[in-house]
TORPATOR-791398 format. One line per 4 residues: number of its first residue (from 1); their letters; for each residue x, y, z of C-alpha. Coordinates in nm, 3 decimals, padded with zeros to 5 digits. Example, Ala and Ser with C-alpha at 12.3 -4.5 7.8 and 13.67 -1.06 7.14 Angstrom:
BEGIN
1) AS) 01.230:-00.450:00.780 ~ 01.367:-00.106:00.714
//
This chain:
BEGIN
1) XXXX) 03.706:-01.006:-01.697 ~ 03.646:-01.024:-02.067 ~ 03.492:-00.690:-02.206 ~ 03.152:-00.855:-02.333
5) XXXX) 03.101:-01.119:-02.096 ~ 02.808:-01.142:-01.950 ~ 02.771:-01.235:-01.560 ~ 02.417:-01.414:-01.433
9) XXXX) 02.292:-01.406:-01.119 ~ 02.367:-01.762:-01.027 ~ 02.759:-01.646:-01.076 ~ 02.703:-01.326:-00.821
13) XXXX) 02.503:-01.558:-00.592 ~ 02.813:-01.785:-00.621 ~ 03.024:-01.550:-00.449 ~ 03.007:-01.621:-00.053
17) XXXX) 03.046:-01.239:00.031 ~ 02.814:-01.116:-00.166 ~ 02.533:-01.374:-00.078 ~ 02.639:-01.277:00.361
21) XXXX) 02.640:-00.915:00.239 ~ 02.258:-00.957:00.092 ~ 02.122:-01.175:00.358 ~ 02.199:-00.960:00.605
25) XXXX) 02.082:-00.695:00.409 ~ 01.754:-00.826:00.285 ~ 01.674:-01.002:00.697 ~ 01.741:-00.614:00.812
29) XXXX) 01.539:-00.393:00.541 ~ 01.194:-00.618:00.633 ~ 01.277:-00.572:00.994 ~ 01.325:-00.200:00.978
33) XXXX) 00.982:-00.164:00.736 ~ 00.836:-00.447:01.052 ~ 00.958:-00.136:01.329 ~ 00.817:00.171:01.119
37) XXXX) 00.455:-00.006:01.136 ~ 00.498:-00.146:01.512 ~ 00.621:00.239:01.544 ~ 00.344:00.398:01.419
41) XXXX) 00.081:00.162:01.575 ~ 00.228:00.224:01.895 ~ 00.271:00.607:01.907 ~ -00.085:00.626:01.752
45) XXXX) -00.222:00.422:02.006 ~ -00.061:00.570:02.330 ~ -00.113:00.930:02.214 ~ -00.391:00.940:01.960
49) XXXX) -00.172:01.204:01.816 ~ -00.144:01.229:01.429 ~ 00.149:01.456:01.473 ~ 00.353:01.248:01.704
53) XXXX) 00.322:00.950:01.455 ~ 00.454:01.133:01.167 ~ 00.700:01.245:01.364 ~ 00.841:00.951:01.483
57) XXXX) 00.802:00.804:01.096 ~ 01.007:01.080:01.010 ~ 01.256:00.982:01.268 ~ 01.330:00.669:01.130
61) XXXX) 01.463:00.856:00.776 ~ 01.559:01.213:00.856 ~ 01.872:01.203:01.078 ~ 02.032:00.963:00.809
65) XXXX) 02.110:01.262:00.657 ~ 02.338:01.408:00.908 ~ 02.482:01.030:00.939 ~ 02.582:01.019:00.558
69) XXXX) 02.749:01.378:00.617 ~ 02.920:01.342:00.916 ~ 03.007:00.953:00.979 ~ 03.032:00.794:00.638
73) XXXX) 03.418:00.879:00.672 ~ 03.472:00.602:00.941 ~ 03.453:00.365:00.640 ~ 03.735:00.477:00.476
77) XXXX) 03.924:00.523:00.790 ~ 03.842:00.181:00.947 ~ 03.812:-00.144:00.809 ~ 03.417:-00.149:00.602
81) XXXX) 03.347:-00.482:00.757 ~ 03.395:-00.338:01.134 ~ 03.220:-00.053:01.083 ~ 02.918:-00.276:00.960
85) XXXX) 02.869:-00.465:01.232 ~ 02.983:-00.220:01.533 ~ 02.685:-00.008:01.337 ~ 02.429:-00.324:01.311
89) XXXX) 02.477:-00.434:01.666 ~ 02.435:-00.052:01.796 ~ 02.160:-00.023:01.610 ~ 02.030:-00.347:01.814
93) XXXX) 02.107:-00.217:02.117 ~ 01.902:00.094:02.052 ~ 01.601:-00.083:01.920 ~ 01.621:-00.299:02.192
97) XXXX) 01.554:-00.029:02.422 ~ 01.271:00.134:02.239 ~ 01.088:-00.252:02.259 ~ 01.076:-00.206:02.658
101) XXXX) 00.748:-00.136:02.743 ~ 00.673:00.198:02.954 ~ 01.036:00.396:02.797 ~ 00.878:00.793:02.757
105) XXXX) 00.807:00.890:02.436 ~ 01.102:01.172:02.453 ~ 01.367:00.929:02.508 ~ 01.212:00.660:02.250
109) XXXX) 01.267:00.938:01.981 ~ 01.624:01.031:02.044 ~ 01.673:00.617:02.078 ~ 01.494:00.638:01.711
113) XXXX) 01.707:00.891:01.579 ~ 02.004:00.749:01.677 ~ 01.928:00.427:01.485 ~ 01.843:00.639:01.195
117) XXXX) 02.143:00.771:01.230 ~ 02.394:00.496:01.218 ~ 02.232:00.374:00.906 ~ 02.444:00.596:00.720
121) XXXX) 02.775:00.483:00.799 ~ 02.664:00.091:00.737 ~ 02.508:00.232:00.376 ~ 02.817:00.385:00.325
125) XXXX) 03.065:00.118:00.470 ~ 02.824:-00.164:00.273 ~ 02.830:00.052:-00.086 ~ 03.245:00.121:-00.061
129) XXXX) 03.289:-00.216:00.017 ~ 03.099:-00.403:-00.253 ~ 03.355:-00.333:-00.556 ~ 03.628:-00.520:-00.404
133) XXXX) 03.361:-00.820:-00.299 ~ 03.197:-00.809:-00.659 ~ 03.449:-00.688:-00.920 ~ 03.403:-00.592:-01.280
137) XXXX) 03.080:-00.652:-01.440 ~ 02.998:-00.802:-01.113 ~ 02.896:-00.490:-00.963 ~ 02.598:-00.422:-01.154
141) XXXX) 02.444:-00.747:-01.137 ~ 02.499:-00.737:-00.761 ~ 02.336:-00.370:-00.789 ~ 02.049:-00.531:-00.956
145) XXXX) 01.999:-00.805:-00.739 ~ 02.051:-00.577:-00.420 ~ 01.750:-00.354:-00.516 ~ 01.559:-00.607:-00.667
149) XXXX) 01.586:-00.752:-00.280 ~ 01.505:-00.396:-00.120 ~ 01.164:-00.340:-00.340 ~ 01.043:-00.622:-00.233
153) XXXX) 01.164:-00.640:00.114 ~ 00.957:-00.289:00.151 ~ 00.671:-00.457:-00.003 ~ 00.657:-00.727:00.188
157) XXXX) 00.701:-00.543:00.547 ~ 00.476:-00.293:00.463 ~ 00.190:-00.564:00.314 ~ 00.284:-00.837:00.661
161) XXXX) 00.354:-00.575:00.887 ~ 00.058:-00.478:01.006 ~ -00.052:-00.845:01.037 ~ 00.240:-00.901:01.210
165) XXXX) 00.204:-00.679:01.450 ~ -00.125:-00.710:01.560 ~ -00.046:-01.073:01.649 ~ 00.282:-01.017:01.752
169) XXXX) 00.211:-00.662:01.950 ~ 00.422:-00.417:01.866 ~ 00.692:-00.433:02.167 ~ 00.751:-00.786:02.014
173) XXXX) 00.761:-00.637:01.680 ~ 01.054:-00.424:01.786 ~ 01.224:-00.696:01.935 ~ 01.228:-00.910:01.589
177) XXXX) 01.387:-00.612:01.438 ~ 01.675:-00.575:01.661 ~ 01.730:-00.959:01.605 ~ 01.741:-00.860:01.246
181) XXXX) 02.032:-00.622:01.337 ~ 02.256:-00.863:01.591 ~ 02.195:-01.196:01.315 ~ 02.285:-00.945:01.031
185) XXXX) 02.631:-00.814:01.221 ~ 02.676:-01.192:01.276 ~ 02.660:-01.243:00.840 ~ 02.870:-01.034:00.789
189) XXXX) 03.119:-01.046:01.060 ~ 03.151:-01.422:00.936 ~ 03.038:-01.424:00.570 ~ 03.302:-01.118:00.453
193) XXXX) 03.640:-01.094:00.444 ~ 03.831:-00.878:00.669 ~ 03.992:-00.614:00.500 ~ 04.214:-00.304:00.579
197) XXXX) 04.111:00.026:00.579 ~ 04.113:00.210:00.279 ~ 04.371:00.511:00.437 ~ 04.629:00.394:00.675
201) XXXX) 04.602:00.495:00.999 ~ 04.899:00.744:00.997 ~ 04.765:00.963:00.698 ~ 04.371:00.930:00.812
205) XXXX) 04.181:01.290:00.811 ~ 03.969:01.468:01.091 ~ 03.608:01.417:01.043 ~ 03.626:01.782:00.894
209) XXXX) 03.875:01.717:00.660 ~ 03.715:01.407:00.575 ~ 03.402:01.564:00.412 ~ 03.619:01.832:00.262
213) XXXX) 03.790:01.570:00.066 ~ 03.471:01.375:-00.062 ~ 03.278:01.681:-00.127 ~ 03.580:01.881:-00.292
217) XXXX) 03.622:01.542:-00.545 ~ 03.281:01.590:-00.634 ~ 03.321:01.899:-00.716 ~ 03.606:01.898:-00.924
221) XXXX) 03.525:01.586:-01.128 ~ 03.291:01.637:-01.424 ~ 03.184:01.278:-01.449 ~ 03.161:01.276:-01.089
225) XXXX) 02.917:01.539:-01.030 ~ 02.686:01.423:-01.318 ~ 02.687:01.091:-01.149 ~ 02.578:01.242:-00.847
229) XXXX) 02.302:01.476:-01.065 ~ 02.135:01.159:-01.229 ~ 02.144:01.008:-00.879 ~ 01.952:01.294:-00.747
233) XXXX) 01.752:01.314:-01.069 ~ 01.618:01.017:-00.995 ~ 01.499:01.094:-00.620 ~ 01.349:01.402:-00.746
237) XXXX) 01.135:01.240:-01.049 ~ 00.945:00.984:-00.744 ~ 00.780:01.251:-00.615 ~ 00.425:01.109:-00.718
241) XXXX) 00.465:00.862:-00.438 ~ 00.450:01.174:-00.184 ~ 00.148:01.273:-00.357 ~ -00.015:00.955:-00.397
245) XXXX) -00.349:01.028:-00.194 ~ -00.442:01.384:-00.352 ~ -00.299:01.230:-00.683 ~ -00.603:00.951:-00.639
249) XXXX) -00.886:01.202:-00.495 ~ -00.804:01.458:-00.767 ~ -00.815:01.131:-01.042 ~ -01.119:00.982:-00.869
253) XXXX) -01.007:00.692:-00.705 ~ -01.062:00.564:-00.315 ~ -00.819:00.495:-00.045 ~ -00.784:00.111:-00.223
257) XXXX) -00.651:00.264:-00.519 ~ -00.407:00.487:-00.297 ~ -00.203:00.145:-00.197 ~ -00.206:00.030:-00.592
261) XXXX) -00.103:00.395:-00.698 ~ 00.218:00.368:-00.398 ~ 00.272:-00.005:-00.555 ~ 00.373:00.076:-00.896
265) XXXX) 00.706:00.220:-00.850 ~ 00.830:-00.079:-00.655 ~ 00.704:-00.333:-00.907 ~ 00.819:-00.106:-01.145
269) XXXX) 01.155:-00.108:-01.014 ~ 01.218:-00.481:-00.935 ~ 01.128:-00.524:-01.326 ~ 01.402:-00.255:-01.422
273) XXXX) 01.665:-00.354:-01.188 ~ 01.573:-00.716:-01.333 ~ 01.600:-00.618:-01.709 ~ 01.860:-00.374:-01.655
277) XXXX) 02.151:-00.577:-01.483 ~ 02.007:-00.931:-01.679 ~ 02.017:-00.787:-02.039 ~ 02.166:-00.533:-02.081
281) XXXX) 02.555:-00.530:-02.158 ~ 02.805:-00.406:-01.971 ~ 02.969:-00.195:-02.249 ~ 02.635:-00.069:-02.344
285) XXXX) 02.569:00.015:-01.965 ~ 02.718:00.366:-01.927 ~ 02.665:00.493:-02.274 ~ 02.241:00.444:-02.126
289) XXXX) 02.261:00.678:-01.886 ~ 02.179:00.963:-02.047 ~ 01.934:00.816:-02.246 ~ 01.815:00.671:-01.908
293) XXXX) 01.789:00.992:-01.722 ~ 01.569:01.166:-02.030 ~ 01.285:00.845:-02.108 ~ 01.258:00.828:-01.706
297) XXXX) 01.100:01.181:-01.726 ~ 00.881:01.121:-02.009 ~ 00.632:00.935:-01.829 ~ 00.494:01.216:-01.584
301) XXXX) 00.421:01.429:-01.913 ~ 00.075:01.236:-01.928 ~ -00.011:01.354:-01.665 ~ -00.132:01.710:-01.765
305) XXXX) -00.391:01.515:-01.850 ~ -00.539:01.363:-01.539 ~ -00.534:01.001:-01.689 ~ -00.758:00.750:-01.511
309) XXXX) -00.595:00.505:-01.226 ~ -00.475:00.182:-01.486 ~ -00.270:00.483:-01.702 ~ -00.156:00.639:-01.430
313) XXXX) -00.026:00.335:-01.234 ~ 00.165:00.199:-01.544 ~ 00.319:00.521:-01.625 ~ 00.456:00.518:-01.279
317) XXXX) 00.526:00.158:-01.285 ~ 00.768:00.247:-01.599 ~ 00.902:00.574:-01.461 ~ 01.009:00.354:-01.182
321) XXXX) 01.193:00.084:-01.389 ~ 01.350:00.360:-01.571 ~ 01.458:00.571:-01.244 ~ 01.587:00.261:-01.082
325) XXXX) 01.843:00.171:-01.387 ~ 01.915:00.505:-01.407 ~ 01.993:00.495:-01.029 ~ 02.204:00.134:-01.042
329) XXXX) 02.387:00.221:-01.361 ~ 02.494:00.614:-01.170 ~ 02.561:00.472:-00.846 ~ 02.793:00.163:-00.999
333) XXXX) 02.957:00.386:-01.187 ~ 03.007:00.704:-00.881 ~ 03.150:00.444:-00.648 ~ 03.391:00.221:-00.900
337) XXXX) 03.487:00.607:-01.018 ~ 03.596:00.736:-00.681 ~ 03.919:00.679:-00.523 ~ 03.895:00.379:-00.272
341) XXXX) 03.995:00.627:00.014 ~ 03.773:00.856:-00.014 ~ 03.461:00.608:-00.160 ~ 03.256:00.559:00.150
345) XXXX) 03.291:00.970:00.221 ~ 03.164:01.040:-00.126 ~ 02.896:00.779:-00.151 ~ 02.762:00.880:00.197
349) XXXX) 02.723:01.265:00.080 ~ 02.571:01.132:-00.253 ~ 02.339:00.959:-00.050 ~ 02.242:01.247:00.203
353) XXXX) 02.124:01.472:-00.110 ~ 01.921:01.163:-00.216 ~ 01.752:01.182:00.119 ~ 01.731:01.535:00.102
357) XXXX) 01.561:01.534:-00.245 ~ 01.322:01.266:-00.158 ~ 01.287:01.463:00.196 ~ 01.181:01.810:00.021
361) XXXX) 01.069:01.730:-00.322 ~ 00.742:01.616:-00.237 ~ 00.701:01.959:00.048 ~ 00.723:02.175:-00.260
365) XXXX) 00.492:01.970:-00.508 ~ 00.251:01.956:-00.218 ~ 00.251:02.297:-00.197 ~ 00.181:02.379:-00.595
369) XXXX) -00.012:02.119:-00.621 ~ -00.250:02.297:-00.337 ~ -00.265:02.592:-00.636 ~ -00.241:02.456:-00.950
373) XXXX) -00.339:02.070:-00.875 ~ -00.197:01.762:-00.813 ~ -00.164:01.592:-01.121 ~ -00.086:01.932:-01.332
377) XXXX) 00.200:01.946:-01.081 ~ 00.360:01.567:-01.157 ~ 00.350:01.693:-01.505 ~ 00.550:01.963:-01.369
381) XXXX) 00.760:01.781:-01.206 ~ 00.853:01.574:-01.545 ~ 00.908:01.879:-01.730 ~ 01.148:02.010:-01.443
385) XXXX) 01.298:01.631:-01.507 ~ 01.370:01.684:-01.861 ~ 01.521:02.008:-01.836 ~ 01.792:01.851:-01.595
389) XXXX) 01.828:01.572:-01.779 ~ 01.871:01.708:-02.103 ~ 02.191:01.901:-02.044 ~ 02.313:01.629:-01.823
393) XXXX) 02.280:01.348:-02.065 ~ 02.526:01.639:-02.287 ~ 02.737:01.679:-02.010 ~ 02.810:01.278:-01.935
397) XXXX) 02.878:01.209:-02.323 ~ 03.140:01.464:-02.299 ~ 03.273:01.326:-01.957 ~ 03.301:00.937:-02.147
401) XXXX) 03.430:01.119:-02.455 ~ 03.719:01.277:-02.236 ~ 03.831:00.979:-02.006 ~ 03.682:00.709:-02.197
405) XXXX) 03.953:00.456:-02.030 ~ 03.795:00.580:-01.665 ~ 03.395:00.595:-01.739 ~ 03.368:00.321:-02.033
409) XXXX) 03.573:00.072:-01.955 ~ 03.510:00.028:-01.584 ~ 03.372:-00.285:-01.569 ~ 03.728:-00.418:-01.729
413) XX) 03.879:-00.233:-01.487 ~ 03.875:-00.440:-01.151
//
């Protein structure tokens, strides 16, 4: 591809992988946000227990983690497409068996976790995969387009989900979302091309060995581990969505303003992810991110002030555009930077400290918040921001400066 060219949507939606690849993407996200509502109504409502609900919420994020660290390595040892669909009709399977009425809350919860857990290895298998489906410039737009689908997949499972399930009952619920899984392993089993694995089979790693060798890349690689630290950044600077409710009592607002507050970043994001990939060139692209990573800070400084609900939800809703370019433009560049045989390793680890992040970030703010405030402690959290972004943004100028052939030109590159 031309260096300067400029790829549209219509051109990524052209390609037939990439359009199975976010069908059955986009059919499974509003399913899974359809199950965490059916879940929660349905725990609630069999044990009247607060606990148990947030537990089993949690359930459906958490063990991802582990996934990312210990079984994103079967997409680099098997063929990506495989692994996608032996993961999405699993996950079915174990869906399917938390939608039979009258299966004990114990062994709905390992059932739960188990989904949660094979999400990692699909994430993983999906992200490694998507440079050879979208190449060059490509990748980015397809980035864009991919979370512009997620946002508002979330928003629109968590805004018809309840309906849905009260009409629907949750066990029903349930079953719709292991549909999602079996019609998105069918997209993709016939929408993408087979390919090899990325290691042949007589030089593939232990499982061990296989998180050695992503982790130890990361490690050694400058531009690597920045990548990875604006990634991260980015989970860390959301935190105000964990705080949303004592954000909105401590600002004066009611539980109405709560849900407007918790909108903002994903409207905020959809426009960034729009903007970003849409206008913004592909040779201007990595030279942004440290720019990126600083101005995506910025707008949590306001809040020191305690600024009424309208300020507050449009400084989120442009922290959020920020975060998520800063998140597209990091990732794109992390996975086209990594070697193919290692790429679904590395992305999967990446991933797991964005779940952690997200996971503990907000546990810590809620706990200064309880002493100093809640929205004294987003401010916080924006001046903790800038003072990892800051040397960061230093640290990625010198990583483009040194292999400018590697980090510059990548979109020229496949």
């Amino acid at each position: 591809m031309a260096r300067g060219t400029h790829v549209t949507f219509g051109a990524v939606f052209a390609n037939g992988e990439f359009r199975a690849l976010w069908a059955a993407e986009a059919l499974s996200q509003i399913g899974d946000q359809l199950a965490r509502v059916a879940l929660a109504i349905l725990v609630f409502t069999e044990t009247g227990s607060a606990a148990l609900t947030g537990l089993t919420y949690a359930l459906t994020f958490a063990p991802s983690f582990l996934g990312g660290i210990f079984l994103s390595g079967l997409a680099d040892r098997f063929p990506r497409r495989g692994v996608m669909v032996v993961t999405d009709v699993l996950r079915a399977l174990l869906v399917a068996l938390v939608a039979i009425p009258g299966v004990p809350f114990p062994v709905a919860f390992v059932l739960i976790a188990g989904m949660s857990f094979l999400q990692a290895p699909f994430k993983a298998a999906q992200q490694a995969m998507l440079p050879s489906v979208l190449p060059g410039d490509s990748y980015v737009v397809g980035m864009g387009i991919r979370t512009i689908t997620v946002q508002t997949a979330h928003m629109i499972g968590f805004a018809g989900g309840g309906f849905l399930v009260t009409l629907l009952g949750p066990y029903l619920a349930l079953g719709i979302d292991a549909a999602t899984f079996l019609i998105s392993a069918a997209l993709v089993r016939f929408g993408v091309q087979n390919r090899p694995a990325a290691t042949d089979k007589n030089n593939r790693r232990s499982m061990a060995a296989s998180v050695g060798a992503g982790a130890g890349h990361i490690w050694r690689d400058r531009g690597a581990r920045v990548l990875v630290l604006f990634c991260w950044l980015s989970a860390f600077l959301i935190v105000y969505e964990g705080l949303a409710a004592p954000y909105v009592s401590e600002i004066g607002g009611n539980t109405v303003a709560v849900g407007l507050l918790l909108a903002a970043d994903p409207l905020g994001s959809v426009i960034g992810a729009f903007l970003f990939s849409r206008f913004v060139s592909a040779a201007a692209r990595p030279k942004t991110l440290g720019p990126l990573a600083i101005l995506a800070a910025l707008p949590l400084l306001p809040c020191f002030l305690a600024p009424n609900l309208v300020v507050s939800f449009i400084m989120f809703a442009v922290a959020g555009a920020l975060g998520t370019a800063l998140l597209m433009q990091a990732n794109a560049q992390f996975t086209r930077g990594v070697p193919d045989e290692i790429r679904a390793q590395a992305a999967g680890l990446m991933n797991s400290g964005i779940a952690t992040v997200q996971g503990l970030s907000p546990l810590f703010a809620g706990l200064l918040a309880d002493q100093l405030g809640t929205t004294k402690t987003v401010g916080i959290v924006g001046v903790i921001g800038l003072a990892i972004a800051i040397p960061a943004a230093i640290a990625w100028r010198r990583a483009m400066a040194a292999d400018p052939d590697r980090w510059l030109h990548v979109a020229d590159d496949e």
